[in-house]
N, C-alpha and C positions, 0 to 999 in steps of 0.2 A: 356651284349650284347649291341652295339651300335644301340640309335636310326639313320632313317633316316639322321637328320640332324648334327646327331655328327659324322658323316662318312667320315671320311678324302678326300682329293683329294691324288693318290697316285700316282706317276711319279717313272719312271724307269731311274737312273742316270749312265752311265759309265764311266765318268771321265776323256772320249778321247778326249773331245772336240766340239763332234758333238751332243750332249744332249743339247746346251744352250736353244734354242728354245725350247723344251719339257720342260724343268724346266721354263723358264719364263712363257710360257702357263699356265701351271700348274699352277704357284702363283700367276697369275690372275685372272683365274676362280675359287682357293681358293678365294681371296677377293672376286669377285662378289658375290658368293655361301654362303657366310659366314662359310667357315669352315677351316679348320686347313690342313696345308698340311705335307704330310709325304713320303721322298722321302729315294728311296730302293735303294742299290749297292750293286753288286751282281758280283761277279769272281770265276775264276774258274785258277789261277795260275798255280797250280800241274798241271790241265789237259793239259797246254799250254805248261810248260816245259816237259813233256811225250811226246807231238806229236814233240815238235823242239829238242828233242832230238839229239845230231850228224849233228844236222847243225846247230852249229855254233850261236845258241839263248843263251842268258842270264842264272847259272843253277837257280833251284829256288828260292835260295836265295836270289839272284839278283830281280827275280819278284816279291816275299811276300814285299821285303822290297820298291819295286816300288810301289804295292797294296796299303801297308799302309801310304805311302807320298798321294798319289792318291784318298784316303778316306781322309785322313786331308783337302787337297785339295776342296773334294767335300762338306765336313763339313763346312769352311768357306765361301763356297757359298751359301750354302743354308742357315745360318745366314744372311747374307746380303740379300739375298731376301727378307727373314723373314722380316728385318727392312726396306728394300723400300716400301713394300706394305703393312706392318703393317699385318701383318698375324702371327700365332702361326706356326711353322715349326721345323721338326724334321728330323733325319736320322737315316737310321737302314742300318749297314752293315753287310755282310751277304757271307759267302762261299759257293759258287754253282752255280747253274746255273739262269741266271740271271730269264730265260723264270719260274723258277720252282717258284724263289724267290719273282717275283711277282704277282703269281698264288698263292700263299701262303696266301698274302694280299688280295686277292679280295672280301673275306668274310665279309670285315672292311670295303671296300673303296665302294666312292659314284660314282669313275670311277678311271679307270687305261689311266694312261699318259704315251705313250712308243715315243722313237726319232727314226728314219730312219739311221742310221748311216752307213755308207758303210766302209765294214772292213775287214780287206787284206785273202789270202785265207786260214792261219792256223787258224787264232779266226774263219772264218767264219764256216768252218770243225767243231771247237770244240763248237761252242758259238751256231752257227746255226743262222737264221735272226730274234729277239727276237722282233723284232715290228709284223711280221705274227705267231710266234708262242703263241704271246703273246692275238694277236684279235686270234687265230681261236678258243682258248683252253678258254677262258674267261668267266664267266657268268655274266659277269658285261659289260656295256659299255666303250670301248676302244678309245681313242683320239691319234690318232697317226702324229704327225707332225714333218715335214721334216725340217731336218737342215737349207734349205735354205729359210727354211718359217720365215719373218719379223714379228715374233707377235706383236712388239709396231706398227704396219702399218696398224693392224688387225682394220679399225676405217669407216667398211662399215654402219656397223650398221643393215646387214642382213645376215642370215644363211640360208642354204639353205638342200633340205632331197628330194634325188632322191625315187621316186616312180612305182613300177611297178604293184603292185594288190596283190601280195605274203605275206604270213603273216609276212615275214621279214620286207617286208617295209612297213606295216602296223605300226610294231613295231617300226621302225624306224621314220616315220611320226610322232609318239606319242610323242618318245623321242624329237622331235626338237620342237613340240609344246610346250611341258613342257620344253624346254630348251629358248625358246623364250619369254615364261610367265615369266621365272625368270629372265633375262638379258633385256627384254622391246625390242628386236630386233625383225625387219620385219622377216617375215618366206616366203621364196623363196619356194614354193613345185614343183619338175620339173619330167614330164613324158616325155619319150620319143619315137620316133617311127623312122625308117628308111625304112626299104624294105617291103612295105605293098600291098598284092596282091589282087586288087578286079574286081571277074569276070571275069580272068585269066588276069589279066592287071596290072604290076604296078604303085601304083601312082604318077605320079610326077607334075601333073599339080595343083599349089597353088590356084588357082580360083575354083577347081573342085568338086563338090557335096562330091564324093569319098573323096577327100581331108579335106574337111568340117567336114565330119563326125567323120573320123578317131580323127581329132584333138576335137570334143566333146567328142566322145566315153572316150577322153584320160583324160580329163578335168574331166569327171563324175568318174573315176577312181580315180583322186585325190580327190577329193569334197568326196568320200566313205570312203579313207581310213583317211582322217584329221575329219570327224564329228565328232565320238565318245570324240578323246582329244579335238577338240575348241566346245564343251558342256560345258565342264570344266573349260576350260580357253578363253571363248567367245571374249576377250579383246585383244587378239593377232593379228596383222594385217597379213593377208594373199594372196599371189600375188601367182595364177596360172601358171605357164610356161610350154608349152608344143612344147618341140621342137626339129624336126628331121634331125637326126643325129644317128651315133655309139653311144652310150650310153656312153663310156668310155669317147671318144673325148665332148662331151654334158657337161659333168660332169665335166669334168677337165677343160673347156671351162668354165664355172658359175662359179667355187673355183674361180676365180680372182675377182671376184664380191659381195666375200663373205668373212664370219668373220671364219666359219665352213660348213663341208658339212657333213650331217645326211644319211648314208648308212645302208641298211640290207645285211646277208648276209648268204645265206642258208649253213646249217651247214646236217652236215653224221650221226648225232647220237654219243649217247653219251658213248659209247661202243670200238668202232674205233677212236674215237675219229674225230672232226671237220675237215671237211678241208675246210680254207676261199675260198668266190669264185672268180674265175676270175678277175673278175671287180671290185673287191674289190680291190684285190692286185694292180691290173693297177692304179684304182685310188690316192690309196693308196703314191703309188710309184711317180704318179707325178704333186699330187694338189700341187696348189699355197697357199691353208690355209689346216688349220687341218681336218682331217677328224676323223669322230667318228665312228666307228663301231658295230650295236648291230644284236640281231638276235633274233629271238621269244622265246629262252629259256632264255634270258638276264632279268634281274627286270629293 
């Protein structure tokens, strides 16, 4: 069994194009992390030529022997990372579904790297959106980054972990402090508030006791849920922000300010299985940096 730190970083590859960003991530925070990274591709062919069936699609022949150009493909990239950044780097290909194939992995890895890729509506039908299938089902923390996210640009030198009081972002808060002990980056902690009603009034006036309060009440909310991890990791510099707005817009508004954004995200139980929240997906969908996803049943 793998200790902690021989835990691979493990990135979900599909070879379309729109993975570069996830793969570079990934073999970065391999180098920072010191460990090895191992990168999963995962199709599902057969199931593609069954639904294009009679219109006019490639038959499968045509696509296995696309697949396995396309895994060659992937193969030489992820050597050349290997060698840019000096990191150990492997690939495992694999027939299925990609969401399954890297649920498979998460036993082994020390987080799962999945890309946003937007993909026309027959893969989308058969494939499904494998960056939310992939955070809601996960027990591992997920880093999911958008295609159009610049990781060599990524040079803030702070992350940042939206906080609401919920065990999730408890969880969340943890992970970014331990994420900022090991990378030496500032930790961003952001609370936020919008339609706040006191004494049948809402408040909107910035000078106003009301107002005052709301933004300590929100402050001590952060200060509760960061104490337990910076006990641990006292040495992490930490900056307060509490500020209102929609939480989504808040959030998506700071990723430009940052290297990553630390999210919880309440999960259905493990039975029905998870479904990511709201806000998660919004944000998800359109930071400007990576975003990590964890939730209180995550290590």
């Amino acid at each position: 069994m793998a200790t902690e730190q021989t835990r691979p970083v493990v990135v979900g590859a599909d070879g379309g194009g729109t993975d570069g960003a996830a793969l570079r991530w990934a073999a970065m925070h391999a180098r920072t992390t010191g460990r090895r990274l191992l990168v999963v591709h995962a199709s599902e062919p057969e199931a593609l030529a069954a639904r294009a069936a009679g219109a006019g699609a490639p038959d499968i022949t045509m696509l296995l022997e696309a697949e396995e150009t396309r895994g060659e493909q992937i193969r030489d990239r992820v050597e050349a990372l290997g060698e840019e950044f000096g990191i150990q780097a492997s690939v495992v290909v694999e027939r299925g579904s990609p969401v399954r194939a890297l649920l498979e992995h998460q036993q082994e890895a020390s987080v799962l790297v999945v890309g946003t890729g937007r993909k026309g509506p027959l893969e989308e039908f058969v494939l499904g959106t494998t960056s939310i299938g992939v955070a809601a089902h996960a027990t591992v923390a997920v880093v999911v980054v958008n295609p159009e996210v610049d990781v060599d640009s990524l040079v803030h030198d702070r992350i940042a972990v939206a906080v609401d009081g919920s065990d999730d972002s408890r969880v969340a808060a943890r992970a970014a402090v331990e994420y900022a002990a090991v990378t030496g980056k500032k930790l961003v902690a952001l609370s936020t508030w919008y339609l706040e009603v006191v004494d049948g009034y809402v408040v909107t006036e910035p000078d106003s006791p009301e107002w005052q309060k709301i933004e300590e009440d929100r402050r001590a909310v952060l200060q509760d849920a960061l104490r337990p991890a910076l006990e641990k990791h006292p040495g992490v510099d930490v900056e307060l922000a509490v500020r209102r707005g929609p939480v989504v817009s808040s959030v998506v508004d700071l990723s430009r300010e940052v290297d990553l954004v630390v999210m919880g995200s309440r999960g259905m139980g493990s039975v029905r299985g998870r479904l990511l929240g709201s806000v998660s997906q919004r944000v998800m969908r359109s930071a400007a940096s990576p975003v990590a996803v964890v939730t209180a049943t995550r290590r």
